[in-house]
N, C-alpha and C positions, 0 to 999 in steps of 0.2 A: 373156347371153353378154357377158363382156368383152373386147374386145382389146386388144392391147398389141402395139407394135412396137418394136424399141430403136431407131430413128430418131426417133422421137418425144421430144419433149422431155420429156414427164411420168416421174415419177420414176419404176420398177417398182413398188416395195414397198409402194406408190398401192391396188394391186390388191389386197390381202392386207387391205384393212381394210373392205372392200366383202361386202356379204350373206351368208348359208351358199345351199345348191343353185346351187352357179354354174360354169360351164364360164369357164376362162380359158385364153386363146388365146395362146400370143407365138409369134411371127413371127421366121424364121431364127434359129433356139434357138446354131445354131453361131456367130454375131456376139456374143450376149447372153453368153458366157465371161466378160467382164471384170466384168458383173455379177454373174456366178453368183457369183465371190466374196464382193462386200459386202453380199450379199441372204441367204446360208446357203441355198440353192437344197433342198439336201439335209434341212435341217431346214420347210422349207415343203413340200415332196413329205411327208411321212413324217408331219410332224404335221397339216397343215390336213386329211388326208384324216376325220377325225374331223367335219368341217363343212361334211362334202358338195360336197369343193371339187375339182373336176375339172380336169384340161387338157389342152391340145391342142397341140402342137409341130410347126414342120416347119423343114424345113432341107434346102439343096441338097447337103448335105455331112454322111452318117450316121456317117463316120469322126469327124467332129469334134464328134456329139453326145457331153455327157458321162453316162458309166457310169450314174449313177444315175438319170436319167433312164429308158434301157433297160432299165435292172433292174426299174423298178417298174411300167415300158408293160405293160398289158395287151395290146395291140396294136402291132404296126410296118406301118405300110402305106405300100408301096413303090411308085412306078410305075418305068419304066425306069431305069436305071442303068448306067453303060457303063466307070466311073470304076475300076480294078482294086483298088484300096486297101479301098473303100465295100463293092464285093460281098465282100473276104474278109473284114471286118467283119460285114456281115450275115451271113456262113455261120456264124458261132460261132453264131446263133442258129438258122438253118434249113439245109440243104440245099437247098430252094427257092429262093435267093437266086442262085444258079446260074443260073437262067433272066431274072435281071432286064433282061441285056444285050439279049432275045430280045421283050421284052413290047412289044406294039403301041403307039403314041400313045394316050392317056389310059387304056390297060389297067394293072390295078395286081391288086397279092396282098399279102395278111399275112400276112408270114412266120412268125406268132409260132401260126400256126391250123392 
């Protein structure tokens, strides 16, 4: 497992040159925007998947992940949310997003199941 956080100084694209069977991690996807630019974010989802190259994203803010991102999640795993913008973002993909304001402290669901 790799991780990556955009606070860090290391460059991103650091990550992409590193083994195949690997899970990469980055931390607050919604800050990392300005990189998704000069990285083709879209062309690494789409192509590295060919070299067993996994990831993991999280972010306080699902309104502000971007599109392609969610299009290719197998999974959205959600704990509370209370934020009215983020649940009607999630509801394009479930119904179940409805109850996110309701979920217990560290209760979570995939909406995507």
């Amino acid at each position: 497992i790799y991780y990556w956080s955009p606070f860090l100084d290391d460059h991103p694209t650091k990550i992409f040159r590193i083994a195949t069977n690997t899970v990469i991690g980055i931390s607050e996807i919604h800050i990392f925007l300005e990189l998704y630019k000069k990285i083709n974010l879209p062309y690494i989802l789409t192509g590295y998947r060919h070299f067993n190259i996994d990831f993991v994203f999280d972010s306080q803010r699902p309104f502000l992940v971007p599109r392609i991102i969610t299009a290719l999640s197998s999974s959205i795993i959600c704990f509370q949310i209370t934020e009215r913008r983020d649940i009607e973002y999630l509801s394009f993909y479930s119904e179940s997003a409805s109850i996110l304001p309701r979920l217990e402290k560290f209760k979570f669901i995939d909406i995507l199941k």
